[in-house]
MIKOLVEX-715445 format. One record per atom (N, C-alpha, C): x, y, z. Coordinates in steps of 0.2 Angstrom, whole numbers, padded with zeros to 4 digits, always signed. Example, Ala and Ser with C-alpha at 12.3 -4.5 7.8 and 13.67 -1.06 7.14 Angstrom:
% residues 2
+0066-0028+0039;+0062-0022+0039;+0066-0016+0039;+0064-0011+0035;+0068-0005+0036;+0064+0000+0039;
END
This chain:
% residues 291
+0631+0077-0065;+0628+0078-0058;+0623+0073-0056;+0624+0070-0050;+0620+0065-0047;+0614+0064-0045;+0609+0062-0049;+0603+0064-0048;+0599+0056-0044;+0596+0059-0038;+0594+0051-0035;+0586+0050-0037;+0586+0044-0040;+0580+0042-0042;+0575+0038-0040;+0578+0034-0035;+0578+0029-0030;+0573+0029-0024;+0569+0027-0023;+0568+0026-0013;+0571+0025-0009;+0575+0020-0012;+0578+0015-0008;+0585+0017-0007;+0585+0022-0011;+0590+0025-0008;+0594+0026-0002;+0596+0024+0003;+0599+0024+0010;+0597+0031+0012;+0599+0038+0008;+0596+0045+0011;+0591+0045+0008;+0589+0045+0006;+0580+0045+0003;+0576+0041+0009;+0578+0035+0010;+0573+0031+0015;+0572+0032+0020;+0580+0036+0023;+0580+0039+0029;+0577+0045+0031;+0576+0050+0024;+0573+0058+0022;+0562+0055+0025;+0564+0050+0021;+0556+0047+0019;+0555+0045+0030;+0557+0044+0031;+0557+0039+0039;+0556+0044+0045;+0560+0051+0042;+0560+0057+0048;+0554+0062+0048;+0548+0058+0042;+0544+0063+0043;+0538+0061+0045;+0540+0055+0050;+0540+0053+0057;+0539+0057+0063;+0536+0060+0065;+0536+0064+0071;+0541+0063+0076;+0539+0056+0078;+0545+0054+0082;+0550+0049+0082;+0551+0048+0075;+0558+0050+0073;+0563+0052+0071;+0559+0059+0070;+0561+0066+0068;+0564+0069+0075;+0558+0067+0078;+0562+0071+0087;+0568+0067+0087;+0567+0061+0087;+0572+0057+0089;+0581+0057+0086;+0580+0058+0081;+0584+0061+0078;+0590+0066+0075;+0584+0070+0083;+0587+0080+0083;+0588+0082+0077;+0583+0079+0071;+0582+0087+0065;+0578+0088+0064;+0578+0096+0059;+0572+0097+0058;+0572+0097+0050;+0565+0095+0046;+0563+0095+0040;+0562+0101+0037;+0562+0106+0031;+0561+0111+0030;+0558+0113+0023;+0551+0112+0019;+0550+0111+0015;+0548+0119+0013;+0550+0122+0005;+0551+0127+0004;+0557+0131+0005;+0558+0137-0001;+0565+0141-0001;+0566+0145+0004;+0560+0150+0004;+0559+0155+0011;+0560+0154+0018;+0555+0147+0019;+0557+0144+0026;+0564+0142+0028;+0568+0140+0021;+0576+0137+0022;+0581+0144+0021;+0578+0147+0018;+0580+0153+0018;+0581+0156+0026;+0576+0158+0028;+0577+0157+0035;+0580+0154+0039;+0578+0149+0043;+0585+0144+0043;+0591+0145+0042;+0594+0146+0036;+0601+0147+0037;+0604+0155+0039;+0598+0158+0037;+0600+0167+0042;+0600+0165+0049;+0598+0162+0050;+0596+0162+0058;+0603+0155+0061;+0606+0151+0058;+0610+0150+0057;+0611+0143+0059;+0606+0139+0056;+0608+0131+0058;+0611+0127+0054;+0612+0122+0057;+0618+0117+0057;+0611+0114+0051;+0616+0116+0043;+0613+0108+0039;+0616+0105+0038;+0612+0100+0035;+0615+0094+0033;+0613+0091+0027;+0610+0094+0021;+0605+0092+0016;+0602+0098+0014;+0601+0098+0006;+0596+0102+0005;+0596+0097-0004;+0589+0097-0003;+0587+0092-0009;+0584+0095-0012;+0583+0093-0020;+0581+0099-0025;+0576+0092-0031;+0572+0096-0033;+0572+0091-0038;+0573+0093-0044;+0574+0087-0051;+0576+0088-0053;+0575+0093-0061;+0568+0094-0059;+0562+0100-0063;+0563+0107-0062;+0567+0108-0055;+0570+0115-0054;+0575+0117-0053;+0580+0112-0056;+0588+0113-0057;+0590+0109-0061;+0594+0108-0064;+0599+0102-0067;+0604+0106-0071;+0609+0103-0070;+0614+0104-0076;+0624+0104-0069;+0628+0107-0071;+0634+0107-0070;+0634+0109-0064;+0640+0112-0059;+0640+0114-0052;+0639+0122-0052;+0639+0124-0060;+0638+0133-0062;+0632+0132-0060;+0629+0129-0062;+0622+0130-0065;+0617+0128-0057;+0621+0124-0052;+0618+0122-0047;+0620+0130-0043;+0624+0132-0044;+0629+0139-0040;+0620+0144-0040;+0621+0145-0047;+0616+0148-0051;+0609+0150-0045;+0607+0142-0047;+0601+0141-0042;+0600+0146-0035;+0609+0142-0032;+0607+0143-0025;+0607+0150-0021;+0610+0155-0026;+0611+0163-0029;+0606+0166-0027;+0600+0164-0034;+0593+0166-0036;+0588+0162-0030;+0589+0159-0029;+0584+0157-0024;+0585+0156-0013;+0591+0154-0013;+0594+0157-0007;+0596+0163-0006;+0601+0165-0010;+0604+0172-0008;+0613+0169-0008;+0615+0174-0010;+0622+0173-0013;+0626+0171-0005;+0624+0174+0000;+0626+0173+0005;+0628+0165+0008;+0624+0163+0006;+0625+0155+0008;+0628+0150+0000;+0629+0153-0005;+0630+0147-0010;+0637+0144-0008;+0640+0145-0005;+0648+0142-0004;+0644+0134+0001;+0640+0138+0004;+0638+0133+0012;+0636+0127+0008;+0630+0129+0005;+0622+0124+0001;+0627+0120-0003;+0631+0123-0009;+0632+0121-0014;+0635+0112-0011;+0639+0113-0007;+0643+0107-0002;+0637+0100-0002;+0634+0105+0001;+0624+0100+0003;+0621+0099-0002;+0621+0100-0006;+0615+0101-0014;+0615+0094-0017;+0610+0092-0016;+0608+0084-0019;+0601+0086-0023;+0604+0084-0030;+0597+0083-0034;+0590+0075-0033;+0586+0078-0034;+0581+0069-0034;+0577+0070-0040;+0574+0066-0043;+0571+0064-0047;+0561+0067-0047;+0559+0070-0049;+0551+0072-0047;+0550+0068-0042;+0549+0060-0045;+0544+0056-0041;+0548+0055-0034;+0554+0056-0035;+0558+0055-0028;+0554+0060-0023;+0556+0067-0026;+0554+0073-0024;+0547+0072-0018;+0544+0072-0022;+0536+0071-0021;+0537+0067-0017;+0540+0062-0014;+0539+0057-0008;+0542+0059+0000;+0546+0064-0002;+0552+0067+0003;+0547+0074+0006;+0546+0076+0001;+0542+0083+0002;+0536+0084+0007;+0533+0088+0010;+0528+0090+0013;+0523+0092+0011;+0516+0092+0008;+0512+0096+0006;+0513+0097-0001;+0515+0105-0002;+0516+0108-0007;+0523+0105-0011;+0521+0101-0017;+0529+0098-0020;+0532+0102-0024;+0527+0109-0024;+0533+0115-0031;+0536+0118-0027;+0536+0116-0020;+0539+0124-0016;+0546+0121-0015;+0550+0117-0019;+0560+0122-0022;+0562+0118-0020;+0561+0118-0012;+0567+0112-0010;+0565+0109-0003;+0569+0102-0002;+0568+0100+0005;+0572+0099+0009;+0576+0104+0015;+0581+0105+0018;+0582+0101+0025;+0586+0098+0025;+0587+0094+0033;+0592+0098+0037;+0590+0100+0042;+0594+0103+0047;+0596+0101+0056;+0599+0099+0058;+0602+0098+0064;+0597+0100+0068;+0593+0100+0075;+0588+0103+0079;+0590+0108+0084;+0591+0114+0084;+0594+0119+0087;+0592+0117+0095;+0595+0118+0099;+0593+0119+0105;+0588+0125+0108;+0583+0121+0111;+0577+0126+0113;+0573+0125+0119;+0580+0124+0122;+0579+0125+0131;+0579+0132+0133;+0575+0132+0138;+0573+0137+0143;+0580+0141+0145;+0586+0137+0149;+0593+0136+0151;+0596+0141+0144;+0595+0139+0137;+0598+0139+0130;+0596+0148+0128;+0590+0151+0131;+0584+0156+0128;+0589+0161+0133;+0589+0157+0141;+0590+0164+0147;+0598+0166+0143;+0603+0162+0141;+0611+0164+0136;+0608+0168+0133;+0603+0167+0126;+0605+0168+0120;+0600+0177+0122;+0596+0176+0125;+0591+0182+0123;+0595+0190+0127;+0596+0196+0121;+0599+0201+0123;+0594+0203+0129;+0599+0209+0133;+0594+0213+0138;+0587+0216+0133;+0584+0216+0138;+0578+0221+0135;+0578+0229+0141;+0573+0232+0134;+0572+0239+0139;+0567+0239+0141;+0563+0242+0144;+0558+0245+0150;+0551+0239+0146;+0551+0242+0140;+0546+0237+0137;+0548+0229+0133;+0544+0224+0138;+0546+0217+0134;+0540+0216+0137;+0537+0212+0131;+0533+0207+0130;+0531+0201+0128;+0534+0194+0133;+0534+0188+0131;+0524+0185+0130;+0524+0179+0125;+0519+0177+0122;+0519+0169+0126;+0514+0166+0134;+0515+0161+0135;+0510+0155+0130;+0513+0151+0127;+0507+0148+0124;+0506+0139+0129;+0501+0138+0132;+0502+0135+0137;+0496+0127+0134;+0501+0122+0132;+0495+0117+0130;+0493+0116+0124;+0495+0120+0119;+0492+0121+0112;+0495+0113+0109;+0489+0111+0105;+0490+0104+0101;+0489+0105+0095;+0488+0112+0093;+0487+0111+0084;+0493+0115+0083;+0496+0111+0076;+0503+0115+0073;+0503+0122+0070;+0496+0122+0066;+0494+0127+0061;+0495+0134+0067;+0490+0132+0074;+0489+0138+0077;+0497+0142+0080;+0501+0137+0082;+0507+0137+0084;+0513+0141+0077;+0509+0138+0073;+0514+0141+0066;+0511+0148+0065;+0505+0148+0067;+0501+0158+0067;+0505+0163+0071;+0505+0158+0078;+0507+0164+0083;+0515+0166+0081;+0516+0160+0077;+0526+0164+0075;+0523+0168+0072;+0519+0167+0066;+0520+0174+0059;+0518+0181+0066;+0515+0180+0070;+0511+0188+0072;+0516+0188+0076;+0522+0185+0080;+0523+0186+0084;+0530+0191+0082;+0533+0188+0076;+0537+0191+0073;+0536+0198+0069;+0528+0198+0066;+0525+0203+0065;+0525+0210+0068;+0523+0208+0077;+0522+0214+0081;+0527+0215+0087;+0534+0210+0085;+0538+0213+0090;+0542+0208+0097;+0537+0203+0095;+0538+0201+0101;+0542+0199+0104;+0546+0200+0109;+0552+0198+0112;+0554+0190+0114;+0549+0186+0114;+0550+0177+0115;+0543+0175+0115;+0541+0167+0112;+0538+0166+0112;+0540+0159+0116;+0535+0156+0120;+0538+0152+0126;+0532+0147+0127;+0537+0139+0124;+0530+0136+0124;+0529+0130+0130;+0523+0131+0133;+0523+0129+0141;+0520+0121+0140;+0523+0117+0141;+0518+0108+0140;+0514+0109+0135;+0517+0111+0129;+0514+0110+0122;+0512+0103+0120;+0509+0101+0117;+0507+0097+0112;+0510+0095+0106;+0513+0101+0102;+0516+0099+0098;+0521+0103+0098;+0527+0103+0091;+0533+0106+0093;+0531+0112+0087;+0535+0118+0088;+0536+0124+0084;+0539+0120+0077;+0543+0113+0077;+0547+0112+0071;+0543+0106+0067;+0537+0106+0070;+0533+0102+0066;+0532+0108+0058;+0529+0103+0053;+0530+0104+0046;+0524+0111+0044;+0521+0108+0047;+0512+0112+0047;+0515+0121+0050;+0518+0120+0056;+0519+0126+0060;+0524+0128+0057;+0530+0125+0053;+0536+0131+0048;+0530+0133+0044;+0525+0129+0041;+0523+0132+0035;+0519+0138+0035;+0516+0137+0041;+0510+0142+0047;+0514+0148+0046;+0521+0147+0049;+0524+0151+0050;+0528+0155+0045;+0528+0153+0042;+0532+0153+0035;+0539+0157+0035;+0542+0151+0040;+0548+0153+0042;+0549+0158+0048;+0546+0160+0053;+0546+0165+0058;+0548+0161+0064;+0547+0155+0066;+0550+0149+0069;+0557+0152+0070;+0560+0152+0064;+0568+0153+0064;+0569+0160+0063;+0565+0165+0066;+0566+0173+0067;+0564+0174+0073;+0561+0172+0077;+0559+0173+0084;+0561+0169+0088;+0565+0173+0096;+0566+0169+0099;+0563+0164+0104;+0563+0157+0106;+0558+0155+0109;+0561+0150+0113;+0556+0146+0118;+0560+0141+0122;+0553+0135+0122;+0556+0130+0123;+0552+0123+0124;+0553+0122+0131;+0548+0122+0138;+0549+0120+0143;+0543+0118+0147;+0542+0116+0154;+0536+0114+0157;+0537+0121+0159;+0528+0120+0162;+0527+0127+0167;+0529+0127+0170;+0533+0125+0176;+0538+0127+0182;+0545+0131+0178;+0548+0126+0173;+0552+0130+0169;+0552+0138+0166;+0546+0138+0160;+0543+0146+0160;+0543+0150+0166;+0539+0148+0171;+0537+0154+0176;+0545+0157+0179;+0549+0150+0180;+0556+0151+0183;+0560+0157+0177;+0558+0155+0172;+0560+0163+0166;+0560+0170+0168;+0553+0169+0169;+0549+0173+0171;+0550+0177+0175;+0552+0176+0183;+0552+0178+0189;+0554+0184+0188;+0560+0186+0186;+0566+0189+0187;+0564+0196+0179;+0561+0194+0176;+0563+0197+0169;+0553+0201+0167;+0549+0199+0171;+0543+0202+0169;+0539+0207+0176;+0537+0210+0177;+0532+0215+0182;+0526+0210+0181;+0521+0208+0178;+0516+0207+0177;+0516+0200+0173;+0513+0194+0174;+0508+0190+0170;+0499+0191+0171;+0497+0189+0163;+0491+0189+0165;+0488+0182+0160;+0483+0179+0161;+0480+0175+0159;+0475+0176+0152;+0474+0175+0147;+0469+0174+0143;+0463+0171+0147;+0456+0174+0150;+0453+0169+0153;+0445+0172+0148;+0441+0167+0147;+0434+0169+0145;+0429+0170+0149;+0431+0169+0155;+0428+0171+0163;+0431+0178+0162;+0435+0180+0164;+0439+0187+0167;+0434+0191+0165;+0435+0196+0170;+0431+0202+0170;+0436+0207+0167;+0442+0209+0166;+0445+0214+0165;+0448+0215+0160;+0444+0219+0153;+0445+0217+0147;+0451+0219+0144;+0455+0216+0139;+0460+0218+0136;+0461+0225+0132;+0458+0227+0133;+0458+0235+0131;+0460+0239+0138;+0458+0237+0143;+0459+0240+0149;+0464+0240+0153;+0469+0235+0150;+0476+0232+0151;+0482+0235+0150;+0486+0236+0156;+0491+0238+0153;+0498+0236+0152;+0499+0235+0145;+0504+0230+0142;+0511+0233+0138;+0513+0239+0140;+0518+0243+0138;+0524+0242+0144;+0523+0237+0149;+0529+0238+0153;+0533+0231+0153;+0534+0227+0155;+0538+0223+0157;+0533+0214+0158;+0529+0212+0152;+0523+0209+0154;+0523+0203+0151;+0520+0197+0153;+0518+0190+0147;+0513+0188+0148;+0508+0187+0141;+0502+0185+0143;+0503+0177+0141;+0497+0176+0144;+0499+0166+0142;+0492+0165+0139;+0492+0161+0134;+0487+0158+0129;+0487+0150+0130;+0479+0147+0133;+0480+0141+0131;+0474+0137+0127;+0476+0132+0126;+0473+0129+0121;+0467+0130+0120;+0463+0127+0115;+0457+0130+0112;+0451+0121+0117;+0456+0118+0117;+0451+0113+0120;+0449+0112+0124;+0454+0116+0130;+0454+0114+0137;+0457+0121+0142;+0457+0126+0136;+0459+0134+0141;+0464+0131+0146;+0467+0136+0149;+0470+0136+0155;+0467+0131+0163;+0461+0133+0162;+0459+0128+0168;+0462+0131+0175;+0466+0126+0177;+0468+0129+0185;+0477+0129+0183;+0476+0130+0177;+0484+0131+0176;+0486+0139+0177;+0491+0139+0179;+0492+0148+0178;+0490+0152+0183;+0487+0151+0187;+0485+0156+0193;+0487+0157+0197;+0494+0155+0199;+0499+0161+0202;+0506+0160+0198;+0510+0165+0202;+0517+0163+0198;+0522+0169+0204;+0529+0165+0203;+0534+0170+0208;+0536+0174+0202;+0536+0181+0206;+0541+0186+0206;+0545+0189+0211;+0552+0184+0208;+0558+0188+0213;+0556+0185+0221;+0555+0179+0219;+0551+0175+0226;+0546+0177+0229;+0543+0180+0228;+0536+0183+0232;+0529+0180+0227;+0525+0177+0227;+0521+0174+0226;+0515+0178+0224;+0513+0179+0218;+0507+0181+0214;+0501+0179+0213;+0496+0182+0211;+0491+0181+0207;+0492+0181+0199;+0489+0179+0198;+0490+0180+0191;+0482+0183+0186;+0484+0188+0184;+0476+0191+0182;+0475+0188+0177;+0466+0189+0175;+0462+0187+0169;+0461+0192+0169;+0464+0189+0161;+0460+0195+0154;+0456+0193+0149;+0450+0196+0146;+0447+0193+0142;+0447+0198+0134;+0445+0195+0129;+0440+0200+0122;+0435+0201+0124;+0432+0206+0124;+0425+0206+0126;+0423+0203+0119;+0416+0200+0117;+0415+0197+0111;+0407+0199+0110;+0404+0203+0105;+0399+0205+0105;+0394+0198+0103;+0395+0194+0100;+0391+0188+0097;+0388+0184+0101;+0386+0178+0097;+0384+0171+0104;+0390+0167+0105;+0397+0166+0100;+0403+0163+0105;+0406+0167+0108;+0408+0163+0114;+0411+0164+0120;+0419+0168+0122;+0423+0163+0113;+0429+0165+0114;+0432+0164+0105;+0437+0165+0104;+0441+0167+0097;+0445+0162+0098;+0451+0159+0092;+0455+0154+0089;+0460+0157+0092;+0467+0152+0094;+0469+0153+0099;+0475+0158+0096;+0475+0158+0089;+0481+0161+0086;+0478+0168+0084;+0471+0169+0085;+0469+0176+0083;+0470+0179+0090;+0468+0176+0098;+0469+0180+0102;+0477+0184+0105;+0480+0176+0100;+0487+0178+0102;+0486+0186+0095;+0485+0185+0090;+0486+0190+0088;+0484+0199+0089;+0477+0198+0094;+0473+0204+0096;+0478+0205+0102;+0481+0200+0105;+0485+0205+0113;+0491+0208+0109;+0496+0203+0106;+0500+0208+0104;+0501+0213+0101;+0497+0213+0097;+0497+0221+0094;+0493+0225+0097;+0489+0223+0101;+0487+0230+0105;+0496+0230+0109;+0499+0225+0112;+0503+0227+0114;+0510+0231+0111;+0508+0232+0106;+0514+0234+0101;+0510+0242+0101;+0504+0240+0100;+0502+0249+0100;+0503+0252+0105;+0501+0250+0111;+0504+0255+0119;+0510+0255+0119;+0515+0250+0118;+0520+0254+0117;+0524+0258+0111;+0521+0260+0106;+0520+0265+0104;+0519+0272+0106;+0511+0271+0107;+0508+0278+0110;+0512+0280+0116;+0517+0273+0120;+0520+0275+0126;+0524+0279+0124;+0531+0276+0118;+0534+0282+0116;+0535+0287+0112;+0530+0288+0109;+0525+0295+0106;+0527+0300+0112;+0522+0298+0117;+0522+0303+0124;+0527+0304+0127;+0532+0297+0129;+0538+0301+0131;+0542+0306+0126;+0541+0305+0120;+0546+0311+0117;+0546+0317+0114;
END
């Protein structure tokens, strides 16, 4: 079995070059450091192209690689992986890898399509309750890798990211997320594009605002609703204040936490995480009571 020792390798230098931000855009893939997060990924069904291993946590014949990808992916994909399976060398490893260099493997995958246009195809009907997550501006990956883990945690119908700052397939946000990115449906588009999602598919927007009088407990969020969250830097501002449904031309409400202390407001991955689960709870208690 071929083990790459090398940097200089032609795919190694290339692996080394993509973890390049915009590069990596450029490129259309995504990097995927650990077995869970790639594990994900390939349930969720993308196109790879590589999966790098080193050589400290595999070696030996094409049984013995079968072996691995069994125990650590799932037998479901060894036919697929074993094709893609390249060993490196530790120190190779450690150069290619993100972060954590024991976390298995470093997967290359093709960059899924994650237009607005790509979200309206793919997303089944929803019933009476849908509730999309706007994240509006956000520049930190970690926050953006948060809002997947909760948002797959409590149900969330799409996560929709409006003139972000960073992309969902940044390394920090799979990691944040630890894999939820590729279990939740989402879209990359400007604010004209969201709202145009929006029109047709929600009753209600409301805003995250630290101003707002009208607390998030007092909200009703069990019907057909999207809240929007932005950045921790620069809030919403005058973004977000109105929006079409169905052409007719809205306001768009402020909501706030109320916050008993001397700050004003919460991190932007915990707010997303206190609306949606209160959201996930009234839709509960909703249908508790209808049954």
């Amino acid at each position: 079995m071929e083990i790459l020792r090398s940097v200089k390798n032609p795919s190694i230098r290339r692996l080394i070059s993509l973890r390049h931000h915009r590069r990596r855009r450029a490129a259309s893939v995504v990097l995927v450091d650990g077995v869970r997060p790639t594990q994900r990924a390939l349930d969720a069904g993308l196109q790879l192209n590589a999966v790098y291993v080193s050589e400290s946590q595999a070696v030996g014949d094409a049984d013995a690689a079968c072996d691995w990808i069994e125990s650590e992916l799932g037998s479901a994909h060894v036919g697929h992986v074993n094709r893609k399976l390249r060993f490196t060398s530790q120190g190779v490893y450690e150069r290619i890898a993100f972060g954590n260099h024991s976390s298995g493997c470093v997967a290359e995958f093709s960059a899924p399509d994650c237009s607005v246009d790509k979200l309206t195809q793919d997303l089944e009907p929803c019933d009476s309750h849908v509730f999309f997550l706007v994240i509006d501006g956000v520049e930190k990956p970690g926050n953006v890798g948060a809002i997947f883990r909760t948002a797959d945690a409590a149900g969330v119908n799409a996560v929709l990211l409006s003139d972000c700052r960073t992309d969902a397939f940044n390394p920090n946000a799979i990691r944040g997320s630890l894999g939820a990115v590729f279990t939740v449906p989402f879209a990359v588009g400007s604010q004209e594009e969201i709202k145009g999602f929006l029109s047709s598919r929600v009753q209600h927007v409301y805003s995250m605002r630290v101003e707002a009088s009208q607390l998030l407990w007092q909200t009703e969020l069990c019907e057909r609703v999207a809240v929007v969250i932005g950045s921790e830097a620069q809030g919403l501002g005058e973004r977000w204040k109105q929006w079409d449904c169905d052409g007719v031309t809205r306001d768009v409400a402020g909501i706030t936490i109320p916050m008993a202390g001397v700050l004003d407001s919460l991190n932007a991955s915990v707010a997303a995480a206190l609306v949606s689960f209160e959201a996930a709870r009234q839709r509960v208690a909703h249908d508790q009571t209808e049954s």
